[in-house]
C-alpha positions as CSV (number, residue, x, y, z in Angstrom):
1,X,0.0,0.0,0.0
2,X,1.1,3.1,-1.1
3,X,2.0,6.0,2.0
4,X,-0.1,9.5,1.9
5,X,2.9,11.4,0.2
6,X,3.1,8.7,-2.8
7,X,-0.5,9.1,-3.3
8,X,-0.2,12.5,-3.1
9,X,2.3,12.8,-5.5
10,X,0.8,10.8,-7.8
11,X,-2.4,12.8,-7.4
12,X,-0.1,16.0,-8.5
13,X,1.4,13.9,-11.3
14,X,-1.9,13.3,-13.1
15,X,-2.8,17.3,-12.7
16,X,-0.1,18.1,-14.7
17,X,0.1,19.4,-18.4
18,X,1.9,17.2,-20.9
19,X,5.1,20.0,-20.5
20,X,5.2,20.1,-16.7
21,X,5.4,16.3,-16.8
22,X,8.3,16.5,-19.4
23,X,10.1,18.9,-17.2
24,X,10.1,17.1,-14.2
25,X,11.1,13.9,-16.1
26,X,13.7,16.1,-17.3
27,X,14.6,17.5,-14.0
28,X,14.7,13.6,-12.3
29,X,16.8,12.6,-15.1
30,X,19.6,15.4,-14.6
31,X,19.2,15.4,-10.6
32,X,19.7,11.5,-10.0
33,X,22.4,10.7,-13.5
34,X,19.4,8.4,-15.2
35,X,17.4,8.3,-18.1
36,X,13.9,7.1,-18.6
37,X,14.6,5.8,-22.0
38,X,13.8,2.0,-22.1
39,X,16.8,0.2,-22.5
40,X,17.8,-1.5,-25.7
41,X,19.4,-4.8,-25.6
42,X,22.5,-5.5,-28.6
43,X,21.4,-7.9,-31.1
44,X,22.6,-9.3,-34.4
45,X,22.3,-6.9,-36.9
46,X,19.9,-9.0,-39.9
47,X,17.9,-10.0,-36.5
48,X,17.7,-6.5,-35.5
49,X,16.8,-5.1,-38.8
50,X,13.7,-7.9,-38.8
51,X,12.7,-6.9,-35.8
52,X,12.4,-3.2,-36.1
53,X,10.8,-3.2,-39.3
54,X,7.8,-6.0,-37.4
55,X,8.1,-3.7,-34.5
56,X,7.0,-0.8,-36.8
57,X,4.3,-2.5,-38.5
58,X,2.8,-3.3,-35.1
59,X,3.4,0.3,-32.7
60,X,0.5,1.2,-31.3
61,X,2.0,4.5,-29.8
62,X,4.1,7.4,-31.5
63,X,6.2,10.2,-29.9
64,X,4.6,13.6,-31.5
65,X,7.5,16.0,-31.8
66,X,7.3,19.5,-33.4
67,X,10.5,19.8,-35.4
68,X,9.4,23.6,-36.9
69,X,6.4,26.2,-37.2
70,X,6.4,28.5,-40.3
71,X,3.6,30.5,-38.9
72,X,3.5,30.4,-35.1
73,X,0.2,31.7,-34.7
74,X,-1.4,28.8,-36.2
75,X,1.0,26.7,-35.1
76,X,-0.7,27.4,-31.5
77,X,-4.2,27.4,-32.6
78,X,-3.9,23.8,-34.4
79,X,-2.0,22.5,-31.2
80,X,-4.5,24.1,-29.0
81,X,-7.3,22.3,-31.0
82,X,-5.7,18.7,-31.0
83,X,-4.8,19.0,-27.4
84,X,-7.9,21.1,-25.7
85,X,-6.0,20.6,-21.9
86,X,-2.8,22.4,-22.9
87,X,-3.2,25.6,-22.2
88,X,-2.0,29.1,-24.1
89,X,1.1,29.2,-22.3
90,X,2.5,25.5,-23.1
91,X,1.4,25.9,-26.3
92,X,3.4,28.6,-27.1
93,X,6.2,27.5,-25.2
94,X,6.0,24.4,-27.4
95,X,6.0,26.3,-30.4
96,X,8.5,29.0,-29.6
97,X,11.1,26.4,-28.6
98,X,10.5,23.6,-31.5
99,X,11.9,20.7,-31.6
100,X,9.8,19.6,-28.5
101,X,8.0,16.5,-27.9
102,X,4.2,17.2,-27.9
103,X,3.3,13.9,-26.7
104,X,5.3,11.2,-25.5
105,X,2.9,8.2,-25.9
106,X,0.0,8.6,-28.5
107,X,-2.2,6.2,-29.9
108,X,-1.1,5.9,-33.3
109,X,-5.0,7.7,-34.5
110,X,-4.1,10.4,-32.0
111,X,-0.6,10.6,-33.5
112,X,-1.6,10.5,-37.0
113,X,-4.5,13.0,-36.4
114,X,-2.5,15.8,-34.2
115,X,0.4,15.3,-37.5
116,X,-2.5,16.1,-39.8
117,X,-3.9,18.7,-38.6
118,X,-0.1,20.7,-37.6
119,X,1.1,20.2,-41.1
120,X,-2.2,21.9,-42.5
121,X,-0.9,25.1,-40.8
122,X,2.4,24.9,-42.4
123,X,4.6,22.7,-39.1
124,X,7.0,19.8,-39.5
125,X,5.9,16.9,-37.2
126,X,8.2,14.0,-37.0
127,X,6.2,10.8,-35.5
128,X,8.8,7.6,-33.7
């Protein structure tokens, strides 16, 4: 069973916008020398070339990153739209300081549909 403070915590985790939780994954990483990455084991390389191209075929979830905005403006509109609970603030942050991960785990309709509707205003979005 979880203590009050964990609970707690994790209470303010979920609160958080999609930024403030990349920050303070950030912020973990730097103040304890890890990374959150999932490790990757060493393979053979025709075995690993196999199995990234099933692994591709079958991902379910996509890192969303903004690599550029040629108008900024929309830029914030469209991400406002795809992602109503980022607020004005984030947005633009997001924006201003492209390339930055809009969202770490999205289903791949999620992904495909914030990609869509970014490029429309003119933005590069690289999905992994």
């Amino acid at each position: 069973m979880a203590s009050k403070s964990h609970e707690k915590m994790i209470e303010d985790i979920k609160n958080m916008t999609v930024l403030e939780l990349s920050d303070l994954i950030k912020s973990i990483e730097e103040t304890f020398g890890v990374s959150a990455a999932a490790p990757v084991a060493v393979a053979a390389a025709p075995a690993a070339v196999a199995g990234e191209a099933a692994q591709q075929e079958e991902k379910a979830e996509y890192k969303v990153t903004l690599k550029k905005a040629a108008d900024k403006i929309k830029a914030i509109k469209a991400l406002r739209q795809v992602l109503p609970s980022l607020n004005l603030s984030d947005a633009k942050k997001l924006v201003e300081e492209a390339p930055s991960v809009i969202v770490e785990a999205a289903p791949k309709k999620d992904a495909l549909n914030i990609k869509k509707e970014l490029e429309a205003v003119g933005a590069e979005v690289e999905l992994a």
